[in-house]
C-alpha positions as a Markdown table, in Angstrom:
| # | Residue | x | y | z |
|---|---|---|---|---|
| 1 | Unk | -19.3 | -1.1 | 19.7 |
| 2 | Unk | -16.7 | -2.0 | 17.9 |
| 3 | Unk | -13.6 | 0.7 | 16.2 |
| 4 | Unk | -13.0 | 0.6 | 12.3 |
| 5 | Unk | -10.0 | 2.3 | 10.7 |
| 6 | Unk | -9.9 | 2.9 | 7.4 |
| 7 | Unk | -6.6 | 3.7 | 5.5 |
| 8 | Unk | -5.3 | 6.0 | 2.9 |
| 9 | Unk | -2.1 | 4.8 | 1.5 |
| 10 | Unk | 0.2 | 5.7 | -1.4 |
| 11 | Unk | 2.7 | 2.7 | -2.8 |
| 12 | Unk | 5.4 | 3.6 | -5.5 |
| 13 | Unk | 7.7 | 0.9 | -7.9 |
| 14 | Unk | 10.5 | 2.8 | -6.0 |
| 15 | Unk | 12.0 | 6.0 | -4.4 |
| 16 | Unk | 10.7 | 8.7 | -6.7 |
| 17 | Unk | 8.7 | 6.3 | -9.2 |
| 18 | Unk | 5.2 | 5.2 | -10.5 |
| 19 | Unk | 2.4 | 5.8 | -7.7 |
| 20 | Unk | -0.5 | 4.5 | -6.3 |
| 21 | Unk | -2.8 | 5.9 | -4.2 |
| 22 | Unk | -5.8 | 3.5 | -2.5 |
| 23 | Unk | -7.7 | 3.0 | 0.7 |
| 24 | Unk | -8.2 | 0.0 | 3.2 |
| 25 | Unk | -9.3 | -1.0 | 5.9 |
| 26 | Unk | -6.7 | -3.5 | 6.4 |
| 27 | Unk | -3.6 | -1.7 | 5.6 |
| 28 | Unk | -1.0 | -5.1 | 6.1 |
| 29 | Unk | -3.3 | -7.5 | 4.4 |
| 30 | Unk | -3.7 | -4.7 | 1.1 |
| 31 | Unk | 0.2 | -4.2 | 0.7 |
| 32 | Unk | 0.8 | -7.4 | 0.9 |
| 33 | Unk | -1.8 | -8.1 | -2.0 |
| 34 | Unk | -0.3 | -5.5 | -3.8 |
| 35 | Unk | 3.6 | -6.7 | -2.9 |
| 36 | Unk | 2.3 | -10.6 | -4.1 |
| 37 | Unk | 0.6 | -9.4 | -7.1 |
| 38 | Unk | -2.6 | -10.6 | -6.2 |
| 39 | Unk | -4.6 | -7.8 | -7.3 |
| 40 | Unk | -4.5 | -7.6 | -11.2 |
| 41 | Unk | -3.9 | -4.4 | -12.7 |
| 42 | Unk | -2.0 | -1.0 | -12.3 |
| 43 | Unk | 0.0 | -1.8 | -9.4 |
| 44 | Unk | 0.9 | -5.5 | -10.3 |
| 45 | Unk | 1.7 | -4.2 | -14.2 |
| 46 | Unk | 4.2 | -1.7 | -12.8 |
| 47 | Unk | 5.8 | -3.3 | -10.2 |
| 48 | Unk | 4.4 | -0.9 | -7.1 |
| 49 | Unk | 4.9 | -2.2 | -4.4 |
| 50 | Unk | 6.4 | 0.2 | -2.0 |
| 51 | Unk | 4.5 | 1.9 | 1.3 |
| 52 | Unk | 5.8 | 5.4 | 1.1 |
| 53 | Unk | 3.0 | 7.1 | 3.2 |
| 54 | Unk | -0.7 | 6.4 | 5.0 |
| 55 | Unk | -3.0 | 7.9 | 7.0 |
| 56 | Unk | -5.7 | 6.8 | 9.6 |
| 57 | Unk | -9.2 | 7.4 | 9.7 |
| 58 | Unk | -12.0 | 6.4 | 11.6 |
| 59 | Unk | -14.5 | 6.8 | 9.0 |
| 60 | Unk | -14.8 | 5.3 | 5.7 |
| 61 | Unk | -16.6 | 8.7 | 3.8 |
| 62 | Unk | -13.4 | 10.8 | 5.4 |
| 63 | Unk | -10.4 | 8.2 | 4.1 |
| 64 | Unk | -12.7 | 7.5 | -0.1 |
| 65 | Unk | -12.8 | 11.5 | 0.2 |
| 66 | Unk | -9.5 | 11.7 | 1.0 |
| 67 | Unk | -8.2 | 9.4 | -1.3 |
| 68 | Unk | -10.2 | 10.7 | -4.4 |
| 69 | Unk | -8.8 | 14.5 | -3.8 |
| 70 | Unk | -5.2 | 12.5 | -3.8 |
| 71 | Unk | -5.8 | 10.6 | -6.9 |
| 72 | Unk | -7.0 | 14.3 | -9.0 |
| 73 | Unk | -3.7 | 16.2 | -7.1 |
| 74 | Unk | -0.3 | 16.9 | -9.4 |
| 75 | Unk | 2.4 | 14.4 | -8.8 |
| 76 | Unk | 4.7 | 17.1 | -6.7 |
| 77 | Unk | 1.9 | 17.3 | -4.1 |
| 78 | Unk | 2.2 | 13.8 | -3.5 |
| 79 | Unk | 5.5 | 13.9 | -3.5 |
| 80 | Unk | 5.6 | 16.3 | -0.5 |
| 81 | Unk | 2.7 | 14.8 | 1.0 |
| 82 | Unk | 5.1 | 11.6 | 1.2 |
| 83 | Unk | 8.6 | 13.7 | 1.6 |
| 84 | Unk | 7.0 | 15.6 | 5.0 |
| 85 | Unk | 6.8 | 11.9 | 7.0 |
| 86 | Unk | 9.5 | 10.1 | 4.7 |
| 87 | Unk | 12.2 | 12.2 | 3.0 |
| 88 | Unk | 13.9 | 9.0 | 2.0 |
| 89 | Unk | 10.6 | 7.3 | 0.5 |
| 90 | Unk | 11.0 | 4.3 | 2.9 |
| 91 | Unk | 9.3 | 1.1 | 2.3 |
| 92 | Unk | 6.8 | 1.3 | 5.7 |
| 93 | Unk | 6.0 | -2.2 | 4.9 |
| 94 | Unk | 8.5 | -4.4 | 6.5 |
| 95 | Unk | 8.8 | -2.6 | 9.8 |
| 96 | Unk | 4.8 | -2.2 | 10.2 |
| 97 | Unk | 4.4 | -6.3 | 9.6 |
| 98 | Unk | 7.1 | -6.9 | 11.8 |
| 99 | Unk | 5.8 | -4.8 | 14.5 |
| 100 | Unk | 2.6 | -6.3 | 14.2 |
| 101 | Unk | 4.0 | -10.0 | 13.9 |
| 102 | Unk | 5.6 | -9.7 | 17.8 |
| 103 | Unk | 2.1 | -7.6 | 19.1 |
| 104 | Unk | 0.0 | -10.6 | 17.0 |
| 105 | Unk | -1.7 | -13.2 | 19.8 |
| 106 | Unk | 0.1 | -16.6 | 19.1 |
| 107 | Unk | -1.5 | -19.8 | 18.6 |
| 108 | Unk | -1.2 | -22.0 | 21.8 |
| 109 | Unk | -1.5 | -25.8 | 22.0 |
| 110 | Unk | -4.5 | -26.7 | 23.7 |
């Protein structure tokens, strides 16, 4: 059988600024949506496009609950929830796709 992981994430505009809360299950393909502008709407109007924070989970009910019960919380909870893993609000983005471009199978001649 084969493992899904889901992702809860949270993007800002910039340290301190607008955010975003979604879920994925294909955390580098949905930032980089977001970061492109491909997905019309809140994040593309305001310029989020930031990973501040996420969080695993192995089931899809878990990571929507999750990410509803972040969506209804006051903006200083998120801000701690974020601030407890990354005090400087970080862009995760950059370092996760370059850790998974050198882990990535290549293509090889045949």
């Amino acid at each position: 059988m084969r493992d899904h992981c889901y992702f809860v994430y949270m993007l800002a505009s910039k340290p301190q600024g607008t955010l975003y809360t979604g879920v994925t299950n294909d955390l580098l393909r949905r930032v980089c949506e977001h970061r492109e502008g491909l997905i019309p709407g809140f994040t593309s109007k305001y310029g989020i496009k930031m990973l501040v924070w996420y969080e695993r989970y192995g089931d899809i009910h878990d990571a929507i609950a999750w990410e509803k019960r972040i969506k209804r919380w006051r903006r200083d909870w998120k801000k701690n929830l974020i601030e407890r893993d990354n005090p400087y609000w970080t862009d995760l983005y950059p370092a996760m796709a370059d850790a998974w471009s050198r882990t990535a199978p290549t293509a090889r001649p045949g």
